[in-house]
N, C-alpha and C positions, 0 to 999 in steps of 0.2 A: 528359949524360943522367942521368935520378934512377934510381939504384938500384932494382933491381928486388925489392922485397921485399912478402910478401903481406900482405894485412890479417889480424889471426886471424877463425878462420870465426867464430864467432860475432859479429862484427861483420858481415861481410859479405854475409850475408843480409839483414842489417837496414839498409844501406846500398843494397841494389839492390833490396827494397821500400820502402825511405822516397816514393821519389818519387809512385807512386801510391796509394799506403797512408801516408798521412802520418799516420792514427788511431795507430800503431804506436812515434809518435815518444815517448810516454812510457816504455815501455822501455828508453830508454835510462837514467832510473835507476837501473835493475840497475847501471852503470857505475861509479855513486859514488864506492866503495874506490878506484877506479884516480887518485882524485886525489890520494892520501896519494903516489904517483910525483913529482908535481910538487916543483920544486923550494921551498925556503923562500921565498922572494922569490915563487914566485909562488901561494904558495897565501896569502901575504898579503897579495897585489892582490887575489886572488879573495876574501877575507875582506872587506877593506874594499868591494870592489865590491857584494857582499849586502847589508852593514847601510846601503850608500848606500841602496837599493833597498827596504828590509823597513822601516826608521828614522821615514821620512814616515810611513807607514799608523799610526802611535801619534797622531799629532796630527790625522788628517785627521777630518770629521765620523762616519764607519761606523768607528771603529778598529780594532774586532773581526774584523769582514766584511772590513774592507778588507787587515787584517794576513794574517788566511788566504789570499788572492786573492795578496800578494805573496810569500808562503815557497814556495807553490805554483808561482808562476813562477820563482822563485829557483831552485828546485829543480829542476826541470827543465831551465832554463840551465844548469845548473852538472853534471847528468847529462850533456849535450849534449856540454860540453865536457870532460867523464871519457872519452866515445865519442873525442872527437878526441885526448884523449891518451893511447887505447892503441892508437893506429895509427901504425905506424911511418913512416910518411913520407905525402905528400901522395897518392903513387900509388893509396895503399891506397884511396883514394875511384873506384876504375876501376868497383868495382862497381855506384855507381850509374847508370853509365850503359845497364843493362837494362833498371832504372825509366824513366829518362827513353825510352830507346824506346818502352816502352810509353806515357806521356802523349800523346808524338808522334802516336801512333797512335790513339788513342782521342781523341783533340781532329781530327785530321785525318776519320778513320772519322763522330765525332758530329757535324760540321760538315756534312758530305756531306748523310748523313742526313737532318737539318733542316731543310736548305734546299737542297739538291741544287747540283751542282757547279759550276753559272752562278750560284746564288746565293750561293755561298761566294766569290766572287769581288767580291760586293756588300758583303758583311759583312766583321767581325772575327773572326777563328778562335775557335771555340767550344769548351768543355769542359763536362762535366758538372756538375764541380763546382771549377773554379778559374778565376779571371778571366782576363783579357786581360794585365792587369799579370803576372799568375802567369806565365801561358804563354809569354809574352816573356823574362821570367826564367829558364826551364826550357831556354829555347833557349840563351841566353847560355851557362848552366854547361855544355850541351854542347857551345858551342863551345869555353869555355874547357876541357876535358876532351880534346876533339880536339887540340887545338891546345898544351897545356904534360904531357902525359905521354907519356912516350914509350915506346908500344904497338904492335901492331902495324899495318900500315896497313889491311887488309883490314874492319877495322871502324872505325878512328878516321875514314877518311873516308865512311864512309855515317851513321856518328854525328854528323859534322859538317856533311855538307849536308841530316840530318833537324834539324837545331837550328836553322841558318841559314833555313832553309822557314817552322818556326814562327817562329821571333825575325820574320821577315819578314812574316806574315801577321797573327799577333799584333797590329799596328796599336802596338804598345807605343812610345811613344818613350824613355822610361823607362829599357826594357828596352834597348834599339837606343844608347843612351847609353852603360849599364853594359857593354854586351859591348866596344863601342868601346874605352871607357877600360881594361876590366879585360885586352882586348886588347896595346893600347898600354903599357900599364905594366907586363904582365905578360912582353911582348918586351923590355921593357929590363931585365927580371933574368935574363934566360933568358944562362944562361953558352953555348951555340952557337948564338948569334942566325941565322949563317948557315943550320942546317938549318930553324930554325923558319921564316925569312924565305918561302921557296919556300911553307908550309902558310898564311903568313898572304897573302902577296897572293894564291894561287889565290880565299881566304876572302872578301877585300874586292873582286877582278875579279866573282867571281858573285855578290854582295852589290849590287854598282853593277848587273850586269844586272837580277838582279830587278826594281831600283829602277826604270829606264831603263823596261823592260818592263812594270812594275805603271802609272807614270807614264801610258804609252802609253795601253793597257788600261784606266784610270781603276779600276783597284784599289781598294775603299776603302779597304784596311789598308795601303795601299803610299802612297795620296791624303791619308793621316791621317800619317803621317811628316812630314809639311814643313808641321805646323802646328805655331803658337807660343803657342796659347792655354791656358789652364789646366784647361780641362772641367771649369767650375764648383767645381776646389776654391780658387778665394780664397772662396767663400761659405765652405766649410767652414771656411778657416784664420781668416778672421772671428771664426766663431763659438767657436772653441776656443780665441781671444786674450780672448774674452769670458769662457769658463770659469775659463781660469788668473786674471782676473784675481777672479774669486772666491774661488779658495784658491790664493792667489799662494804660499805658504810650504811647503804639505803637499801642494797637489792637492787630486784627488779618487780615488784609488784605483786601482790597477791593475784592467785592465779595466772600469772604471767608467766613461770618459767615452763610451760610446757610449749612455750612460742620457743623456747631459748635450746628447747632439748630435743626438737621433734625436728627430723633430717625435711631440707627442703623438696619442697614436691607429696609429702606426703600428708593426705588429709587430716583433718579431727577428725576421733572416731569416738562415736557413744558408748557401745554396748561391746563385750567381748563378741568374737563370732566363732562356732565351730569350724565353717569354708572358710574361713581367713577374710572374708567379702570383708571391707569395712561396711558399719552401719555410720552414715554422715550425720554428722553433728547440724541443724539447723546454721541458717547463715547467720544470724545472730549471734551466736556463739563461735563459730569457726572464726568470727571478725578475732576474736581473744588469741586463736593460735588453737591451742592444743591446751585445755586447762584440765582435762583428766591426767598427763603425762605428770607424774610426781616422779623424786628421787631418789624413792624408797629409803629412805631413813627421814627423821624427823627434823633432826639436826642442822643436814642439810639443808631439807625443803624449807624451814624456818630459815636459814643464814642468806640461802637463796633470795627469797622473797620480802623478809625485811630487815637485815642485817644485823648485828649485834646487839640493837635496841628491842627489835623483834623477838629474837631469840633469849633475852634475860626477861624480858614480859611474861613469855611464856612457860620460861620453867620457874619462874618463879609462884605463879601461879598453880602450876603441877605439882611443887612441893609442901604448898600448902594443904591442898586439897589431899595429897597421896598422904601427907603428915596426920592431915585434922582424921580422916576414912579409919584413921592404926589406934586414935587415941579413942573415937568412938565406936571403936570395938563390932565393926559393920561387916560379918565376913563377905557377903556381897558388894558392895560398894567396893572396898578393898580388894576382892576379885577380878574386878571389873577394870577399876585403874590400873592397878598392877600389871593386870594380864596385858592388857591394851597397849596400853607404856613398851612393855616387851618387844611387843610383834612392831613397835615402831623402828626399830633397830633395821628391819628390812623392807618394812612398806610404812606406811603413814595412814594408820586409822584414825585420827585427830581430824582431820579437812572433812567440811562441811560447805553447801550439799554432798553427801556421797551415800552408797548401798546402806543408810542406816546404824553404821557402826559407830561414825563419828559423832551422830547423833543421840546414841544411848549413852556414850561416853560424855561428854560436855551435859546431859541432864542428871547424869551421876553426878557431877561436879557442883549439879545445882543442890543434887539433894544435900549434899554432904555440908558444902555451906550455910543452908539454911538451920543446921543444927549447930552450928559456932555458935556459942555464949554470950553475949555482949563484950565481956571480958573473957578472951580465950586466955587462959593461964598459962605462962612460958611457953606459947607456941612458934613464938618468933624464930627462935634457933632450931627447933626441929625443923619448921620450913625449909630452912635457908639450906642446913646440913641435906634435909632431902632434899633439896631442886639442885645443890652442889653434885651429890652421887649420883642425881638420875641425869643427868648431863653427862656427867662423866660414863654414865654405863651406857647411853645411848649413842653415844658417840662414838661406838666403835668404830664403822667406817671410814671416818675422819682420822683417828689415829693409824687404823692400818694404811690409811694413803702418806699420811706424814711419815711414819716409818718405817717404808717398805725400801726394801736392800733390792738389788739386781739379782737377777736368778743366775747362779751359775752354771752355766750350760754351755756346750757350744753350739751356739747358733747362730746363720744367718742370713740375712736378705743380698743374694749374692747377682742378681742380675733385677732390673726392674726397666718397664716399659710404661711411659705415663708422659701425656704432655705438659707443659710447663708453660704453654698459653691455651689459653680457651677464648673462644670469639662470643661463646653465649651459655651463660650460664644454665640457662632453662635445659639444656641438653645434657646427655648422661655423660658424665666424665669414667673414662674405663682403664684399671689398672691393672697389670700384667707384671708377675713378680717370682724370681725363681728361690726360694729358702731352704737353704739346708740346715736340717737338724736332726735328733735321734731320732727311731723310729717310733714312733706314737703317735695322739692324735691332738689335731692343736684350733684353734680359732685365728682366723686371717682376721685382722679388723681394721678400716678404713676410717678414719677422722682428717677432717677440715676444721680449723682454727682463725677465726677472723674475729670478732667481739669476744664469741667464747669457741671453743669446742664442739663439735657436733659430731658424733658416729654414724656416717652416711652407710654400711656397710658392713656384714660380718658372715666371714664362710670358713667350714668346714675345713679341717688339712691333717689329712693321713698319710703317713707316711710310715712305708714298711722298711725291711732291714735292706743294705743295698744288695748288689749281685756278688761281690767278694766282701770278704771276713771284713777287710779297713773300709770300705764304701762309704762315704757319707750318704745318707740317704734326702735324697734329692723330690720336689714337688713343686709342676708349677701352679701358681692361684691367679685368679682372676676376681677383681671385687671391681663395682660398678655403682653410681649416685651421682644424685645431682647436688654440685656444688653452689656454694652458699655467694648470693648477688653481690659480690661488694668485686673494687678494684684487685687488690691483692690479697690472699690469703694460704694460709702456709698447713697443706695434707701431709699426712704421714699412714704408712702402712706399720703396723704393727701384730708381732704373733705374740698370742698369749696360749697358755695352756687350755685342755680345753675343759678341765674344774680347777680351776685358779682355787679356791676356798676362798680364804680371808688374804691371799695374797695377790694383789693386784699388778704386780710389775707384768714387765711386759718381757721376754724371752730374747727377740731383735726386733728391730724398728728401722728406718728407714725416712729421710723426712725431705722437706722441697716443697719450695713457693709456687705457686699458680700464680698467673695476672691476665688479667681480661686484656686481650689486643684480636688483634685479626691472625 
């Protein structure tokens, strides 16, 4: 068992409001000085981790704008991780889970609400203002919180089956992955496996009933577990292989590619919405573009934003900390990264400000440093070999775009209706397209290609069997957007399946230059 030693209070307030107060999280700040504790060795990983990170934004097109955006982030990373290394051990993190009650509670309460208690049963668990990915994550750290500190029981298990509830309803697979693994991995450091053993199969018995029972019930969030499709982000990760390959060297900016990914005409939006209304982003912030829009992997959003220098900063960094968490025998810490690390394969819990998750991660990273030795004993090659694998495992996306084959099928875009001049871009460009293919059901998707890629558009396409046995079966689409302000740029219609999984091509396609004239 870990030592039972307290956080100082001044932490600890600010650890049991992060979770629903995550506005709060630049406070940590104040923390700074506590990194001058760190040892030599590792305030020289943290040196070199910054200038990976700050270095690109000199060469990138905004260099000014883009520099301030990354010191800004640096900075508060590296606050994050001054909170994580004045906490004397991993326990000290017990106080967040008041915060996480209360999420639980206001996602479970605003779900009701909304759509009342048969139809919460139809839906994904709802929050105010954090997603579905969020709140499956939220569940996760309290299982991992229940489950590797050892507390008393009287709350660790109503904390555990209020995580286990949302991780469940959440609809998250993401999230239902990262508890898994940070589960998994975080029992195999756990120095009395036998007492934790009895907390984790009660965990995974009523984890299978839900499932069993959701299953039954037709759940959607329980119905949405045991699907292997990607919910439209290979469209995204398309588009953000099209960004980098615009500033393959520097990027484009911290925070910056949600300018690069967000179709023109449509606003910043803060907060998820139930009615679909956007909530608008202040004009201060809408100046940036779209900087919530990520591209759901990490890989990317990293190659995106500061290019190869960025991205070997950063997992080099990952594999120290994810290496040092395995040798200090931390089954929380290890949990935490592990799990986190995971669910970056399809979204990006790492970016900070964000719902709190990037924030407990980066002060994980503090704690774990702060217990580096002055002299870390051969840790060098464990680093390097972990930040080598976890690169390699998170980059899945990236390899399925490099080596994706053409689907064979026969399909295709066999009449099309679209103009080839536009007088003004600010107007909706409308395309009209007749595809034939077997009978199923598929995704129309619409991009515009000028600096980068942009998905202005995506509809539905069903298509039944035809009227005789040979018919091809025939379906006309219509997709509509406003195209992107430059002189010339080159739209394509494209049909994709409509659960692509991990295979991104595209079925037929269709391509043709616009140009601004009268």
């Amino acid at each position: 068992m870990t030592a039972k030693v307290r956080a100082p209070s001044r932490f600890a307030w600010w650890l049991a409001a992060l979770p629903p107060l995550f506005v709060l999280s630049p406070l940590a700040l104040l923390a700074l000085p506590r990194l001058k504790s760190l040892s030599r060795k590792a305030q020289w990983a943290l040196a070199l981790f910054s200038l990976s990170q700050v270095l690109p934004a000199l060469g990138s097109s905004e260099p000014l704008v883009n520099l301030v955006l990354a010191a800004i982030r640096c900075l508060l990373m590296l606050g994050l991780m001054a909170v994580g290394a004045s906490l004397d051990s991993s326990r000290a993190l017990v106080p967040m889970a008041a915060g996480l009650g209360i999420v639980y509670a206001t996602a479970l309460v605003g779900s009701v609400g909304v759509q009342s208690f048969t139809g919460l049963l139809g839906q994904r668990l709802w929050h105010p203002y954090m997603t579905s990915v969020t709140l499956g994550l939220a569940g996760a750290v309290g299982v991992w919180l229940a489950l590797f500190v050892g507390v008393r029981a009287w709350w660790r298990w109503p904390l555990g089956l209020a995580a286990l509830v949302t991780l469940t309803l959440s609809g998250s697979r993401g999230a239902l992955a990262a508890a898994l693994l940070g589960c998994g991995l975080g029992w195999a450091t756990y120095r009395n496996r036998r007492r934790l053993s009895a907390g984790l199969f009660a965990g995974m018995a009523l984890l299978s009933v839900v499932y069993v029972v959701g299953q039954r019930q037709d759940v959607a969030a329980v119905l949405r577990l045991t699907g292997s499709d990607t919910s439209g982000r290979d469209l995204i990760w398309n588009d953000t292989l099209s960004v980098i390959q615009s500033a393959p060297l520097t990027g484009v900016g911290m925070y910056r590619l949600g300018e690069r990914l967000t179709p023109p005409g449509q606003p910043c939006q803060m907060w998820p919405s139930r009615s679909n209304e956007p909530s608008p982003c202040p004009d201060w912030l809408a100046r940036l573009g779209n900087p919530w829009v990520i591209a759901h992997n990490v890989t990317l959003q990293q190659l995106a934003e500061t290019g190869p220098l960025g991205l070997l900063g950063l997992f080099g960094m990952l594999g120290l900390a994810v290496s040092a968490a395995f040798i200090q025998r931390d089954p929380l810490t290890v949990a935490i990264l592990t799990g986190m690390l995971l669910a970056t394969v399809t979204d990006n819990t790492l970016l900070v400000p964000g719902p709190f998750i990037g924030e407990l991660f980066w002060v994980t990273i503090g704690l774990v440093l702060s217990r580096l030795p002055p002299d870390p004993p051969a840790l060098s090659w464990p680093a390097g070999l972990t930040a080598a694998t976890t690169l390699l495992l998170l980059s899945a996306p990236i390899t399925a775009l490099i080596l994706r084959q053409p689907l064979h099928q026969p399909a295709q875009v066999t009449a099309l209706i679209a103009p080839r001049s536009v007088g003004d871009a600010a107007g909706l460009y409308d395309v009209y397209a007749r595809v034939d293919l077997p009978a199923g059901v598929y995704r129309a998707v619409l991009r515009a290609c000028a600096r980068n890629c942009i998905t202005l558009d995506v509809a539905p396409v069903e298509l039944s069997a035809g009227v005789t046995r040979h018919a091809t079966p025939r379906a006309v689409v219509h997709l509509s957007g406003h195209l992107q302000d430059v002189a010339q740029q080159k739209v394509e219609l494209a049909i994709y399946p409509q659960k692509p999984g991990w295979h991104p091509g595209a079925l037929a396609s269709r391509e043709w230059t616009v140009r601004r004239g009268p």
